[in-house]
C-alpha positions as CSV (number, residue, x, y, z in Angstrom):
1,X,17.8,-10.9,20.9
2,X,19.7,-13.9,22.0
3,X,23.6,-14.8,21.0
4,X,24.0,-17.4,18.2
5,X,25.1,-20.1,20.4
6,X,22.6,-19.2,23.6
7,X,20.1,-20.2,21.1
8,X,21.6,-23.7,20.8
9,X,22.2,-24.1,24.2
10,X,18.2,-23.3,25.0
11,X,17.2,-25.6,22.3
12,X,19.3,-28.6,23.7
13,X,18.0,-28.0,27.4
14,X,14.6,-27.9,26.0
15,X,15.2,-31.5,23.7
16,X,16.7,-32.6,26.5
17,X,13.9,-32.4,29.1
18,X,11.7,-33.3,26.3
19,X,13.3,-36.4,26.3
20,X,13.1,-36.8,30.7
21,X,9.1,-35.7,29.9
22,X,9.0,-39.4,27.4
23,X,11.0,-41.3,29.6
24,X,8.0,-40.4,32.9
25,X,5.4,-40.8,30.4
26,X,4.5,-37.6,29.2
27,X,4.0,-37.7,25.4
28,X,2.4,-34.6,24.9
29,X,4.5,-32.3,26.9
30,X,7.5,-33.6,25.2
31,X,6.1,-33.4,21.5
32,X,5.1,-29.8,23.0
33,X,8.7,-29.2,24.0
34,X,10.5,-30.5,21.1
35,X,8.2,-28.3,18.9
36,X,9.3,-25.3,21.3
37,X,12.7,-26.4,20.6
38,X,12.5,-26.1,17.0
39,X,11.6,-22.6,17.1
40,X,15.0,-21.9,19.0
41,X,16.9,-23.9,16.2
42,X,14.7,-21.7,13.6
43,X,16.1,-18.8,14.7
44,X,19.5,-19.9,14.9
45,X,19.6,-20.2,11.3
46,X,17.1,-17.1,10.6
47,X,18.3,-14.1,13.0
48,X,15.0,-12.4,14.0
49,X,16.2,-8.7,14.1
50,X,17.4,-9.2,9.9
51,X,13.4,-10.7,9.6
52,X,12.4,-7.9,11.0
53,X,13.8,-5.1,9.2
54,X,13.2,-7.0,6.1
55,X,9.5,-7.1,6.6
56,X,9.9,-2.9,7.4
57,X,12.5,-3.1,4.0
58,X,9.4,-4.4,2.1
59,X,7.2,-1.5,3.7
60,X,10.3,1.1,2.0
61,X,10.6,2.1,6.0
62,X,14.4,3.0,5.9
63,X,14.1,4.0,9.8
64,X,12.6,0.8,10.8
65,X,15.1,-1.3,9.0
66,X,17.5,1.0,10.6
67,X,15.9,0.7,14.0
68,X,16.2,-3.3,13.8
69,X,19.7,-3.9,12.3
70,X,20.9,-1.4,15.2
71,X,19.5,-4.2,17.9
72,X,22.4,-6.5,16.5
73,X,25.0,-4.6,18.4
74,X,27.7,-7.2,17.4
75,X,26.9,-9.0,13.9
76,X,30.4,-10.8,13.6
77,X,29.4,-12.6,17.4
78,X,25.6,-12.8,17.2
79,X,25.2,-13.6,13.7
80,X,26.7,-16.4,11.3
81,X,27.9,-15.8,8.1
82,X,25.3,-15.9,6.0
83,X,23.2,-13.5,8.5
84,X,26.1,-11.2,8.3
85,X,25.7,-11.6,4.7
86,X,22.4,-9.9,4.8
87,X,23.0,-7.3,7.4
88,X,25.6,-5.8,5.2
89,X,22.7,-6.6,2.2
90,X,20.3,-4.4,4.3
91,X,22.6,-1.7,5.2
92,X,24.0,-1.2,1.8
93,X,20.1,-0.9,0.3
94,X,19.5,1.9,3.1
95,X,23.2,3.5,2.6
96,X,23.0,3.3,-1.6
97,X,19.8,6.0,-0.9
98,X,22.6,8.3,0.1
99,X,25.8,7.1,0.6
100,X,27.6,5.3,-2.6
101,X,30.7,4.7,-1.2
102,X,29.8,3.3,1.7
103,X,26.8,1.0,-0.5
104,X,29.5,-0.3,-2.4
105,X,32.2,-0.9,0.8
106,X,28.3,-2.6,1.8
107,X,27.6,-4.7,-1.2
108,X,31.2,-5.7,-1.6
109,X,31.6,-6.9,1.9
110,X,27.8,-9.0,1.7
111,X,28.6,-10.8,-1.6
112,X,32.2,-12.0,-0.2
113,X,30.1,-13.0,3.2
114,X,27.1,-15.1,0.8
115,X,23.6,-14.5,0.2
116,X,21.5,-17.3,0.3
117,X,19.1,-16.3,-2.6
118,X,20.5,-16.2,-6.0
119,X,17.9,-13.2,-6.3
120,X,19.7,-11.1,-3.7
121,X,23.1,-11.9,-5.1
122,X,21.9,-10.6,-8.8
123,X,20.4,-7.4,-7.0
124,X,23.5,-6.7,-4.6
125,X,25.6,-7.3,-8.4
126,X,22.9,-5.1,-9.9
127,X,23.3,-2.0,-7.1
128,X,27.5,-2.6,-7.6
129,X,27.3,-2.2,-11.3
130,X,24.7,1.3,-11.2
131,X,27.3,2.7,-9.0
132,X,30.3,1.5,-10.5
133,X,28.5,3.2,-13.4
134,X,27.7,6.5,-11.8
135,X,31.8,6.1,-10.5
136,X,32.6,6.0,-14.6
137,X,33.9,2.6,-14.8
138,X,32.3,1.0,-17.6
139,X,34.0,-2.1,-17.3
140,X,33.2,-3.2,-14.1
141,X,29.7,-1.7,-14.6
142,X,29.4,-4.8,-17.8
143,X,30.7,-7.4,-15.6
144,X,28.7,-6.9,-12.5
145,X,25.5,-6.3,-14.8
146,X,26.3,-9.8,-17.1
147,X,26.9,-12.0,-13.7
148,X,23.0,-10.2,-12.3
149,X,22.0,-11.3,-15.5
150,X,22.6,-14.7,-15.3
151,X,21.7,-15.0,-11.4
152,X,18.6,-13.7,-12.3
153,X,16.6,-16.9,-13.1
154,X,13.0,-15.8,-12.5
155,X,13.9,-12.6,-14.6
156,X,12.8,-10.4,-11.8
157,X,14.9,-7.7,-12.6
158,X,14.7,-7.7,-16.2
159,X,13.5,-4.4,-17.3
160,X,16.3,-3.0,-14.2
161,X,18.9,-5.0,-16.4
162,X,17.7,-3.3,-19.4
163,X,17.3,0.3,-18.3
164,X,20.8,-0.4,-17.2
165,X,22.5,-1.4,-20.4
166,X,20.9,1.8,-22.3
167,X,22.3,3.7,-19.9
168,X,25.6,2.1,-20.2
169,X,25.6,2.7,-24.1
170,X,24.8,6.6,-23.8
171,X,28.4,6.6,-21.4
C-alpha cells in the first residue's frame, strides 16, 4: 500500500512527535504513538499485500493470491529483497499449477533473492526438482531433492520427498 521507504519516513515523524508528546508531558500519547510507530516499522519488514495473499495461499484461493500480489505494481521498488523473495515464491506456486517454465524461471529467481524460512527454501528446492524431473533431468532432479532434504528440519515434507525419489527410480 505504501513504498518501502514512505513507511520509514511515517514511522520517524510519528517517533518523532512521540518524543515532542514526552518532552510537554504527555506519557500516554507518546507510548500510544511509539506503539503506532511500530506497526509502520512491522510492515516495512513484512509487506502487507505478500501477508495477504499468503493467508488466501493457505485458503488454495489461486485468484485471491493473484488479486494481492497484482497490488505490488513495482516489487523491485516497493519491496526489499527478501519480500521479493517471496513474491516470486508465491507466483511460482500459482504459475507451477500451469505453467512449468515460467514456475521454474519463478523458483529460480526466489531462491537467488532468499527466503527467510528454511521450510520455504526446501519446498521452492522441492517444486525445482518435480519439474526438473517432469523436464527429464535426473540429475538436477537428485540434487535439488537432496538439498530439500536436508533444509527440511521439521520433516514437513517427508512423505513429498519420498513419493519423489520412487518416482525418480521408475525414470
Amino acid at each position: 500500500m505504501f513504498n518501502k521507504n514512505l513507511k520509514l519516513v511515517i514511522a520517524g515523524l510519528i517517533i518523532a512527535f512521540a518524543i515532542y508528546q514526552f518532552i510537554e508531558g504527555e506519557i500516554g500519547n507518546g507510548i500510544f504513538l511509539i506503539l503506532l510507530s511500530l506497526i509502520f516499522i512491522f510492515l516495512y519488514f513484512r509487506n502487507e499485500m505478500i501477508i495477504m495473499a499468503f493467508l488466501r495461499m493457505r485458503k488454495q484461493d489461486f485468484e485471491g493470491t493473484k488479486k494481492w500480489l497484482d497490488r505490488i505494481k513495482d516489487p523491485e521498488a516497493a519491496l526489499i529483497t527478501k519480500q521479493q523473495g517471496y513474491y516470486h515464491y508465491l507466483h511460482g506456486i500459482m504459475a507451477s499449477q500451469t505453467n512449468l517454465s515460467e514456475a521454474e524461471k519463478r523458483f529460480k529467481k526466489a531462491l537467488k533473492l532468499g527466503l527467510t524460512m528454511d521450510y520455504d527454501v526446501a519446498m521452492a528446492k522441492l517444486s525445482l526438482a518435480g519439474i526438473a524431473m517432469q523436464k527429464r533431468r535426473k540429475r538436477e532432479a537428485t540434487m535439488l531433492l537432496n538439498e530439500a532434504k536436508k533444509l527440511d528440519k521439521q520433516n514437513m515434507l517427508k512423505e513429498q520427498i519420498k513419493m519423489m525419489q520412487q518416482q525418480m527410480k521408475r525414470i
